[in-house]
N, C-alpha and C positions, 0 to 999 in steps of 0.2 A: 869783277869785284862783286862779291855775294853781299847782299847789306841783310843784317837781321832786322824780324818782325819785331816787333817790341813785344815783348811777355805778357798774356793776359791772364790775370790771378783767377782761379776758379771761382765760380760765383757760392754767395756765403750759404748755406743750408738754412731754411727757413722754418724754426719749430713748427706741429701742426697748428697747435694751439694760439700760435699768430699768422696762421694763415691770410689773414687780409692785409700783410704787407707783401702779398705778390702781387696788388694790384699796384703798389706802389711802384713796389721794383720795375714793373710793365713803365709805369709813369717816367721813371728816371731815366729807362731804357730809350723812353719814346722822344723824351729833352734834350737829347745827347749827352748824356751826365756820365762823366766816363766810370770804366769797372770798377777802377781803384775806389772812385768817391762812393759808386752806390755800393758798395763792400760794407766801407766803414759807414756808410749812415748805416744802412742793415744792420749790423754789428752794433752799432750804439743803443739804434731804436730796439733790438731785442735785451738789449743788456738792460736799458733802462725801463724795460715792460717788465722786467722779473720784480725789480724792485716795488712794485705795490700790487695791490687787490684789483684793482680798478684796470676795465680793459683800456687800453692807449685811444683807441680814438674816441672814447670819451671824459677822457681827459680834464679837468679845469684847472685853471690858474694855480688854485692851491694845491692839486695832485705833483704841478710840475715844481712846484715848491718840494714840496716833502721829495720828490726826488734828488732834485738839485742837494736839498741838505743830503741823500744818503751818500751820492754819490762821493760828496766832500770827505763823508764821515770812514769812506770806502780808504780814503789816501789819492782822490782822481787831480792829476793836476789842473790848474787854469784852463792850460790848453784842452788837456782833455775834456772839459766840462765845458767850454766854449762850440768844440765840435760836436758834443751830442746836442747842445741848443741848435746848432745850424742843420741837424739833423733832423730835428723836431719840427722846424720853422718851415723844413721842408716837408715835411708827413702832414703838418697839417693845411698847409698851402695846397698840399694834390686835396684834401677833404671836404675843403670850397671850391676847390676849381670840380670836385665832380658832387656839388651839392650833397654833401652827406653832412656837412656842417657848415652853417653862417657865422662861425663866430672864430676868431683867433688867440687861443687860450695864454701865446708863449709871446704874444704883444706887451705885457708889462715888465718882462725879463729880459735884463739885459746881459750882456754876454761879460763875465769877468776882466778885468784887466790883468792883459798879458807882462806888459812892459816890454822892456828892447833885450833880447840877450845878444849879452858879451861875448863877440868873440872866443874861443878857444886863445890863449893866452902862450904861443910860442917863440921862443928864444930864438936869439940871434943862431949858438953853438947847437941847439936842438935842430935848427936848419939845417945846420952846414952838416950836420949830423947825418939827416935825411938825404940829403942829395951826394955825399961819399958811399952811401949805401947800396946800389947798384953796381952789379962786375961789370966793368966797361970792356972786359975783353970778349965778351958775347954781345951776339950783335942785340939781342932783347935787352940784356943790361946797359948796351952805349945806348941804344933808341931811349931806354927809361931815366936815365941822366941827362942827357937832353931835353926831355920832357919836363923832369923838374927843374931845371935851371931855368927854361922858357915860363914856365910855371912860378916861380919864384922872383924871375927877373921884372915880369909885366905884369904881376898879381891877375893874371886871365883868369876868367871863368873857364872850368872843365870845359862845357861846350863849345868856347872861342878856342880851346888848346887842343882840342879832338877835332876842329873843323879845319883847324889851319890845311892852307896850301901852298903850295911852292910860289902862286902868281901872287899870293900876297907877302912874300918876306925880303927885304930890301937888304940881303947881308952887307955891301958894300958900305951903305949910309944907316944899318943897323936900325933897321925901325921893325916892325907889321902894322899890316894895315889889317884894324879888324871892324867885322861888324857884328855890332853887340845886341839888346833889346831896344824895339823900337826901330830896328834896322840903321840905327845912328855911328855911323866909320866913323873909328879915331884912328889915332898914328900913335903907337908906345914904341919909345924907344926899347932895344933886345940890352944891350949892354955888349962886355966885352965878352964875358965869360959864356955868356949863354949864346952869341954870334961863332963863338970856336967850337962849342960844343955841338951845335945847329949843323958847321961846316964837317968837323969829325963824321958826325952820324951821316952826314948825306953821300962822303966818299965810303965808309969804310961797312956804314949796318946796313942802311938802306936800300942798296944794292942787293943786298941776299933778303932782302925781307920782299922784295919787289918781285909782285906773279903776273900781275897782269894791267894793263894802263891805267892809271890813276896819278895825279896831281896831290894827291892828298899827302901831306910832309908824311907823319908817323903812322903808320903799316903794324896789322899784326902778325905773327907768324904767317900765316896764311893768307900775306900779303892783302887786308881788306882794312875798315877803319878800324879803333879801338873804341870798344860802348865805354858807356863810364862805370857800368859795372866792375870791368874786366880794369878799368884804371884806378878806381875806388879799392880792387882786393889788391893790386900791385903797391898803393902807399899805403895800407894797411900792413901787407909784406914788409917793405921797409922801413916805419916804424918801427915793429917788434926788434926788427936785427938791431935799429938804430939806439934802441932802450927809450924810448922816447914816452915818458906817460901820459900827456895828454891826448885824449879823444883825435883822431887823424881821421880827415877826409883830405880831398883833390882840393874843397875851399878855404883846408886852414893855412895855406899858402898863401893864395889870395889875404885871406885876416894880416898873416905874417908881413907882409908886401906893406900893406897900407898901415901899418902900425909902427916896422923897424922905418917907413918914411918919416913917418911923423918924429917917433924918435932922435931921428937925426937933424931936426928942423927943417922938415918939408911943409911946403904951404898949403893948406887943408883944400885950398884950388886946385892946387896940380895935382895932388893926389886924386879929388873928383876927377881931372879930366883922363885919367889913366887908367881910373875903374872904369870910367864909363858910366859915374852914374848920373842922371838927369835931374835930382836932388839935391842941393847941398848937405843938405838934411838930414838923408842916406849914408853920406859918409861921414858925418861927424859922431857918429856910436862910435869911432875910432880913436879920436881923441879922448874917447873915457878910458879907452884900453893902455893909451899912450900916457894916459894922467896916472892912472893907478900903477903904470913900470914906471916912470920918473919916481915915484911917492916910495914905491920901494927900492931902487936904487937911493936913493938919496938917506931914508932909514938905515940903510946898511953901509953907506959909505963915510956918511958926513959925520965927522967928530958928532955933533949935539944932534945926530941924526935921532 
């Protein structure tokens, strides 16, 4: 079994004219700050040095003002302008730690409010939708209906559904045992549908998708794990055939999972202890998903709706 390296993005190009953020990028390199993050702080910090006269590290409180306003004025969302703060916080954090400056200009700024988003908002029939979508008489289409049925049945996270293996699934008493973040095992039940579907793929795809030893349930062609990229373009895939419009990833199933529970009068307990999350907290942005499909079933159904 060959496992891929994980993809390292090419590092960003650094105008000449801001050359002294190569000492930084040294700096982030040297904190173990991974590529992806010193990318986009680079990327920010240069984007937001275009924006005024004044060179960035000398900077004062009211320069990161007049940014902030342009940035807004640009169309940059919360988030977006959240991240070049944290990108900031960090440029000038390396300019004390290497005495070029005693002072901390982006201490009086505080980072905007993000709020919680909502779930992607998918239907019962937009599921069932998704998961008939795959040709079950190819062994890549039985493994990828299996995939979502397991995926649907136990609202897993992509990475609990890519890691599974054979020693953890109980088809007989229908459960998995998985381990999620914080390395905390639960037990979610499989259901009926996604236990037949599990047994299908194991006698009839799995076998042909099988090259060389491994434990690991779902196999890709070349017999190795599947990334979540390569799982992320396959329900992207089946979306489109399905006509399905909203925004598709591997976690709007998950959303789907914990919201058609609630739905049907599931207790906001058992649903936490299915996801897995150590929060209550966490899973109750679900119950806003499940308030506002009750509010519009009910507008649409009820006489004086």
């Amino acid at each position: 079994m060959v496992s891929k390296k994980p993809r390292i993005p090419a590092p960003v190009t650094i105008p000449e004219q801001f050359s002294f953020l190569q000492g930084f990028r040294d700096y982030l390199v040297a904190q173990s700050v991974s590529p992806h993050t010193r990318n986009a702080y680079l990327s920010d910090l240069i984007q937001c040095a275009q924006l005024v006269v004044v060179p960035l590290p000398q900077w004062s409180s009211e320069t990161i003002s007049d940014v902030l306003i342009e940035l807004t004025k640009t169309g940059k969302s919360p988030r977006s302008i959240a991240r070049s703060l944290s990108a900031l916080r960090q440029f000038f954090k390396f300019l004390r730690e290497q005495k070029i400056r005693d002072d901390n200009p982006v201490a009086l700024h505080k980072s905007p409010k993000l709020g919680r988003t909502l779930p992607k908002d998918l239907s019962e029939q937009d599921v069932e939708a998704l998961i008939h979508a795959p040709d079950t008489n190819t062994a890549l289409g039985l493994r990828d209906r299996a995939m979502l049925e397991v995926l649907y049945a136990c609202g897993l996270r992509v990475s609990e559904l890519l890691n599974l293996r054979l020693e953890l699934i109980n088809l007989k008493q229908g459960y998995l045992r998985i381990t999620g973040k914080g390395n905390k095992e639960r037990l979610v039940p499989l259901g009926q549908m996604a236990t037949d579907w599990i047994e299908r793929y194991l006698v009839e795809s799995r076998p042909q998708l099988y090259k060389s030893h491994t434990d690991y349930l779902f196999l890709t062609q070349h017999g190795g794990i599947m990334s979540r990229q390569n799982f992320w373009y396959a329900i992207k895939r089946y979306a489109l055939q399905a006509n399905i419009l909203p925004e598709m990833s591997p976690h709007t199933l998950r959303h789907a999972f914990a919201t058609h529970l609630l739905n049907h009068g599931a207790d906001l307990r058992v649903v936490q202890l299915l996801l897995g999350h150590s929060d209550l907290s966490t899973t109750q942005i679900y119950t806003h998903v499940a308030q506002i499909r009750m509010q519009q079933l009910h507008e649409k159904y009820h006489p004086r709706g």
